[in-house]
C-alpha positions as CSV (number, residue, x, y, z in Angstrom):
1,X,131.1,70.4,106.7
2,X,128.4,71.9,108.9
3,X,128.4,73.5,111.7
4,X,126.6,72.9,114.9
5,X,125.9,73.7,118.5
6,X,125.5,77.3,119.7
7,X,126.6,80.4,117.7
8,X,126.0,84.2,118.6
9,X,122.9,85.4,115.8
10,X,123.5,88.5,113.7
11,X,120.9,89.9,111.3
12,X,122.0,88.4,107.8
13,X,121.3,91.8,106.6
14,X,124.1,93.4,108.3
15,X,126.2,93.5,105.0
16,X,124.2,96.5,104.4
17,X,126.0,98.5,107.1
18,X,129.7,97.9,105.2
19,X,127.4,99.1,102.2
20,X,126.0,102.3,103.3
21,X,129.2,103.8,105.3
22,X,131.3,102.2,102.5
23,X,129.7,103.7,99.5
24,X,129.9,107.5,101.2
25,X,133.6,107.1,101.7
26,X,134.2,106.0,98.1
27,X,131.6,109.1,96.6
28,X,130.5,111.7,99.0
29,X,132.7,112.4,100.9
30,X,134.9,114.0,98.3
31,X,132.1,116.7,98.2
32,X,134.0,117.4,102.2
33,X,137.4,117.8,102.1
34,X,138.3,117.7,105.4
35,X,136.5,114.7,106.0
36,X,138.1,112.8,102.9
37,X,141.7,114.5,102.8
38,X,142.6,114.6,107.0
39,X,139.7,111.8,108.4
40,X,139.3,109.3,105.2
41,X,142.0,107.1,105.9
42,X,141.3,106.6,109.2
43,X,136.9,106.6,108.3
44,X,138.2,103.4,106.0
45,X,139.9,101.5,108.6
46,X,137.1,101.9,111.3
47,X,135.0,100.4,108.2
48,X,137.7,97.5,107.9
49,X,137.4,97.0,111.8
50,X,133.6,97.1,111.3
51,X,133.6,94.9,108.2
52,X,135.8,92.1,110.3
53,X,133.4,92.2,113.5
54,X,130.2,91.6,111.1
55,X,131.9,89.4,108.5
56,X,133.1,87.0,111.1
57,X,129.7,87.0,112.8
58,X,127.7,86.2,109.5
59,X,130.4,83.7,108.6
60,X,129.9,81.9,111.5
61,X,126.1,82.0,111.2
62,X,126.3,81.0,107.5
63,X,128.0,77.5,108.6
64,X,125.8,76.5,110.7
65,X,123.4,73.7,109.2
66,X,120.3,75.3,111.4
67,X,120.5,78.6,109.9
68,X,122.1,78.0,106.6
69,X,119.3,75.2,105.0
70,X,116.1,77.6,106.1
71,X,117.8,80.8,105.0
72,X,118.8,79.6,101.4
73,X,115.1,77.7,101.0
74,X,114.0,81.2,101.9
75,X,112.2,82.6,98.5
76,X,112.9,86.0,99.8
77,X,115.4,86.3,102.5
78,X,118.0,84.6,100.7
79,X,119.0,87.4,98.7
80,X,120.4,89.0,101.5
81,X,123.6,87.7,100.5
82,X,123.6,90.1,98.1
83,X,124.5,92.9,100.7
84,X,127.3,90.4,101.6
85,X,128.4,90.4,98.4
86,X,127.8,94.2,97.8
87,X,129.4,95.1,101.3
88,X,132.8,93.5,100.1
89,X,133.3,94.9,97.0
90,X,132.6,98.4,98.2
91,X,134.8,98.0,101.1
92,X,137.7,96.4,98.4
93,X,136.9,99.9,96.5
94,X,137.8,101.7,99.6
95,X,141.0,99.7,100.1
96,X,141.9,101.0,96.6
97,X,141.2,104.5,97.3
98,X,143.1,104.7,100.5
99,X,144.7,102.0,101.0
100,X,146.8,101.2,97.7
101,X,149.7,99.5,98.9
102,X,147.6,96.3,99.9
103,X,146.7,95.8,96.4
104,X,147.0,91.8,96.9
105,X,145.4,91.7,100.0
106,X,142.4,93.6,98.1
107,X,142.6,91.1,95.0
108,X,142.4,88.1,97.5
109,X,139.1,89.7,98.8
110,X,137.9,90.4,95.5
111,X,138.4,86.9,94.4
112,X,136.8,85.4,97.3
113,X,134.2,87.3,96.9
114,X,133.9,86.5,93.2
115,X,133.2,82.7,94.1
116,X,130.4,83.7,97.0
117,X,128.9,85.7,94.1
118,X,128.8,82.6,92.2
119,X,127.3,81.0,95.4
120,X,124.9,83.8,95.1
121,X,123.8,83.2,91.4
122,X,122.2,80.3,91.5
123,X,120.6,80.6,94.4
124,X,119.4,83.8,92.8
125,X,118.4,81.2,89.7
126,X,116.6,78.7,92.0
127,X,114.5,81.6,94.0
128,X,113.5,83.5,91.2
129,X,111.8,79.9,89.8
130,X,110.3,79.9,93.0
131,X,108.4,83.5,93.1
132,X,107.8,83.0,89.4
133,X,106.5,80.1,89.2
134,X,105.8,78.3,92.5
135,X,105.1,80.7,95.3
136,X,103.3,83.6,93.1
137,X,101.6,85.7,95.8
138,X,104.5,85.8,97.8
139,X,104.4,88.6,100.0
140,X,107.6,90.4,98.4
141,X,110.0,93.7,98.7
142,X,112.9,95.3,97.6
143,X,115.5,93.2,98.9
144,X,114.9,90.7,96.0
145,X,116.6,93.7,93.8
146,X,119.2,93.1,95.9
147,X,120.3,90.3,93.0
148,X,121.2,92.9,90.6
149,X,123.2,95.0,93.6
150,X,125.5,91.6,94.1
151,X,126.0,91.3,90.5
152,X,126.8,94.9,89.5
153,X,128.9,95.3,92.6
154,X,130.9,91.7,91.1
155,X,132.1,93.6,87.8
156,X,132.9,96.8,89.3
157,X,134.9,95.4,92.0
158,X,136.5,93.1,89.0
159,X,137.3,96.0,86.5
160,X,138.9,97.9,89.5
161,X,141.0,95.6,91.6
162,X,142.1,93.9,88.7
163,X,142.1,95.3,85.1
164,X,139.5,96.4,82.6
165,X,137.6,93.4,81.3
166,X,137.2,93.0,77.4
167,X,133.4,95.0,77.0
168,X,131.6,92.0,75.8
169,X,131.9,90.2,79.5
170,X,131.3,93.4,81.6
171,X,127.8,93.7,79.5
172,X,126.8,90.4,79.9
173,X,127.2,90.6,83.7
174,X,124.9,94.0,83.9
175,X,123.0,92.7,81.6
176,X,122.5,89.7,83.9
177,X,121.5,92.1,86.4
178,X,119.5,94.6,84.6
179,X,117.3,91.0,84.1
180,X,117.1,90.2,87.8
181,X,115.7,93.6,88.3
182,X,113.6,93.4,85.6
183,X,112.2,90.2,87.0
184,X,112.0,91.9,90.5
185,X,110.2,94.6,89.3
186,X,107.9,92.6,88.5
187,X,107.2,90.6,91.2
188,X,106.9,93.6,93.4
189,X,104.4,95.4,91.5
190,X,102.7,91.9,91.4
191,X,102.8,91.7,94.8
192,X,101.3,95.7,95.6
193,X,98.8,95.0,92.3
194,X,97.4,91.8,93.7
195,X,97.1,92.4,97.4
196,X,94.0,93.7,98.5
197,X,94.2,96.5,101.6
198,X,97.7,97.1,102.0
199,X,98.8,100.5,104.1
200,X,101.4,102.7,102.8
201,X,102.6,103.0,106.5
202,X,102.5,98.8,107.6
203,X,103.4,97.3,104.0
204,X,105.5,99.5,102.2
205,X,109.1,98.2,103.1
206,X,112.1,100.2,103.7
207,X,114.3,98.1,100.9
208,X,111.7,99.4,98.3
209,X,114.1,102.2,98.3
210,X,116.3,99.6,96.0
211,X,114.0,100.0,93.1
212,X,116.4,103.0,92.3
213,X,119.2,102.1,94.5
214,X,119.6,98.8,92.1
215,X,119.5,101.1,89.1
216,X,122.3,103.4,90.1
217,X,124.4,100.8,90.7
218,X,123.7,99.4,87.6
219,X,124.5,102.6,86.6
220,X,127.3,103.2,87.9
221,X,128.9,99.4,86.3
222,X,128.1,101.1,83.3
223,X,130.0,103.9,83.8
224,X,132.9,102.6,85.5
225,X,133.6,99.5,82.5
226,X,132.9,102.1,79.6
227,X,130.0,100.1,78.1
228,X,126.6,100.7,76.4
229,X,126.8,104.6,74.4
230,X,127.0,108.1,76.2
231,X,123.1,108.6,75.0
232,X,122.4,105.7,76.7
233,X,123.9,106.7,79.7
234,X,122.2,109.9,79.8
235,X,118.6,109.0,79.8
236,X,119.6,105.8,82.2
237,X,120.8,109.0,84.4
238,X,117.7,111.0,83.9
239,X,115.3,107.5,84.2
240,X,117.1,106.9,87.5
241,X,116.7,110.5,89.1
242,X,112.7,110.1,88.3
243,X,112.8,107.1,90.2
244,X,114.8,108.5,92.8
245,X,112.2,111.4,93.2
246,X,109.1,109.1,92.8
247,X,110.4,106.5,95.6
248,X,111.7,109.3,98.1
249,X,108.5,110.9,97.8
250,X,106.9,108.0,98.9
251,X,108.9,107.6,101.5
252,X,107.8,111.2,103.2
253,X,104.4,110.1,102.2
254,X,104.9,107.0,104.4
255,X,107.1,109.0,107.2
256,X,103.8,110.9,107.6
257,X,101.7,108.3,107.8
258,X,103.5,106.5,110.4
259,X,104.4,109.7,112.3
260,X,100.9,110.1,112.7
261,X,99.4,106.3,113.7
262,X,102.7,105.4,115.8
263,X,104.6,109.0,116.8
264,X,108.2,109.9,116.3
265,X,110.1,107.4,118.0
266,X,108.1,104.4,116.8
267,X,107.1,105.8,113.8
268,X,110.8,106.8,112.3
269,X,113.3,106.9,114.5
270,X,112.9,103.1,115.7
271,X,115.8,101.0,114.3
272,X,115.9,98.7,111.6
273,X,118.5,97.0,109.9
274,X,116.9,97.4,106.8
275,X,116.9,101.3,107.3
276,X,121.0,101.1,105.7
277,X,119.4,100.3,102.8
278,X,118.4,103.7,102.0
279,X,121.8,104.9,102.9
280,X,123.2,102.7,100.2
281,X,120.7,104.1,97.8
282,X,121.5,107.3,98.3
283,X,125.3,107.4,98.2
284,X,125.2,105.4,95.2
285,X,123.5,107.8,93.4
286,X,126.1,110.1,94.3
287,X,128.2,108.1,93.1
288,X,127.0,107.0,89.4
289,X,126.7,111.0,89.0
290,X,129.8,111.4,89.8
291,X,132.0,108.9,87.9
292,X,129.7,109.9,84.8
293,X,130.3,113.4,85.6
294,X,134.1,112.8,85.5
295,X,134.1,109.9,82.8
296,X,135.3,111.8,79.2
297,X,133.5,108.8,77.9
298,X,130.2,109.9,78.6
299,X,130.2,113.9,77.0
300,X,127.1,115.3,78.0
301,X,125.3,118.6,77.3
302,X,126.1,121.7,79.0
303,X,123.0,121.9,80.9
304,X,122.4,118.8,82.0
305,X,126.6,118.9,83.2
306,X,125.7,122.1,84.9
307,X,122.8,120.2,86.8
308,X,124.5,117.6,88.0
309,X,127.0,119.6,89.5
310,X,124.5,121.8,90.9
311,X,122.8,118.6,92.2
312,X,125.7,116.8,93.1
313,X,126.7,119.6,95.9
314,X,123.0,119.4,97.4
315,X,122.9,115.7,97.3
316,X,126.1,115.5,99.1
317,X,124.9,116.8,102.5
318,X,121.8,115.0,101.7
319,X,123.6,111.4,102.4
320,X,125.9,113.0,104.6
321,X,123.3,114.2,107.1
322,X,120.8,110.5,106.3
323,X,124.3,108.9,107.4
324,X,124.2,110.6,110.7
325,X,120.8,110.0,111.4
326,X,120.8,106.5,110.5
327,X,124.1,106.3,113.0
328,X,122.3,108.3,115.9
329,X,119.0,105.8,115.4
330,X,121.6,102.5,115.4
331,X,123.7,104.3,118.9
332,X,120.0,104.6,120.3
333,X,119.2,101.2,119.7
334,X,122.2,99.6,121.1
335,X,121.8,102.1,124.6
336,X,118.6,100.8,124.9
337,X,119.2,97.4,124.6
338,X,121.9,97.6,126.5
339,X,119.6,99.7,129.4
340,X,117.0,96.8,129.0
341,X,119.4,93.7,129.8
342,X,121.4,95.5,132.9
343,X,117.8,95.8,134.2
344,X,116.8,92.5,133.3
345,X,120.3,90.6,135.1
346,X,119.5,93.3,138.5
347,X,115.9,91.9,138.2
């Protein structure tokens, strides 16, 4: 049943912020020692206190007849529950890193999360009908990629808190999400191809940054299940790093632009909750390299092994120091809000 009356509102997007910190402390942060070997375990259960403050917020909200019928109906907005979705399984994947002993508790999650993906899929389903077909000029972004995040984060969560699944099912599932992206893809460029005088700086959204985020999670169910063939893998790799250059430099492109029309503060460092999303992106790069790097499955050549390592330490304090940054912005925010209501109740 329903909720109603009155509820406190929390960005349905919020998932993304269990995503992003969650994702460094399962990759990254084993490129800092002392941050993984003295601070990780406490790091994970600031996340856990984090994940229950956010959860029970957007559980709440999700209840509630008023917000739950628009947001589903939404062609575009709905598939923010796949940062829900993504935010739990990489938070369960921190619980098995440094929290082991909870196992259960962790498989409970998991399977819990299992049935909201399910939620999730036919919602996916029922959307995707509607951009295709129906609502065709739909202004859309990145966050419909977000689809293929969910579902990759389903089986990787799956094969790790509970046992390597037989190699026909795990493909299925990314293949299931390799076609949501494909069909995202293609809605976006539809959407940039169609639209006539669209700004780099107003109309480019910050979740684009999931058109290689979605692909190196993809990635990294690949290389986590032990599907698809090491030569496959390898150009996925290289295909995803091209994307990864070609969409960051876009980004600085659009940094500039909106440095220049708005300035600093408004232009950049003005917060958004979609900002985590390139956070997410970034750390799970990080992270497909890595588990491919250490995967014996997956032999590579010698040079491009010595790349990626090479890489791999540079990237490192790359999401490292995007993490700070994107924590400093979210502090900001929350001061001055904070600043602009004590004035309000004096006024």
């Amino acid at each position: 049943m329903l909720l109603k009356g009155p509820y406190k509102k929390i960005e349905p997007a919020s998932g993304a912020i269990i995503m992003a910190n969650g994702i460094f402390l399962i990759g990254a942060i084993d490129a800092f020692p002392i941050l993984d070997i003295q601070l990780g375990r406490y790091l994970a259960f600031i996340l856990l206190i984090m994940w229950i403050v956010i959860y029970k917020s957007l559980s709440v909200q999700f209840l509630h007849r008023d917000f739950l019928i628009l947001f589903i109906q939404h062609p575009v907005n709905s598939f923010v529950i796949g940062t829900w979705i993504a935010g739990v399984s990489v938070l369960c994947n921190v619980f098995i890193k440094y929290f082991p002993d909870i196992l259960l508790i962790t498989q409970a999650i998991g399977i819990l999360n299992t049935f909201l993906w399910l939620f999730f899929l036919m919602n996916c389903f029922y959307n995707f009908k509607q951009l295709l077909f129906d609502h065709q000029d739909y202004p859309v972004h990145g966050a419909i990629l977000l689809s293929t995040v969910g579902t990759q984060s389903i089986i990787i969560l799956l094969n790790n808190v509970f046992f390597r699944f037989p190699t026909y099912f795990s493909e299925a599932i990314i293949i299931l999400g390799f076609i949501f992206y494909l069909a995202g893809m293609i809605l976006i460029g539809n959407r940039y191809l169609k639209q006539k005088n669209w700004t780099i700086a107003d109309d480019w959204s910050n979740t684009n940054c999931i058109i290689h985020g979605a692909l190196s999670i993809t990635g990294l169910a690949i290389v986590t299940t032990n599907t698809f063939t090491p030569e496959f893998v390898t150009v996925f790799w290289l295909i995803v790093f091209a994307l990864l250059i070609i969409v960051e430099v876009i980004e600085v492109i659009r940094a500039i632009k909106r440095i220049q029309l708005y300035g600093w503060n408004k232009g950049i460092f003005t917060y958004q909750i979609t900002q985590w999303s390139r956070n997410f992106t970034f750390g799970m790069f990080y992270t497909f390299s890595l588990v491919m790097h250490l995967n014996p499955f997956y032999p590579i050549q010698d040079s491009l092994y010595r790349f990626q390592e090479g890489f791999m330490k540079f990237w490192a304090w790359i999401v490292l120091a995007a993490l700070i940054v994107q924590i400093a912005i979210s502090v900001k925010s929350r001061i001055e809000t904070s600043s602009v209501a004590r004035k309000s109740q004096v006024r």
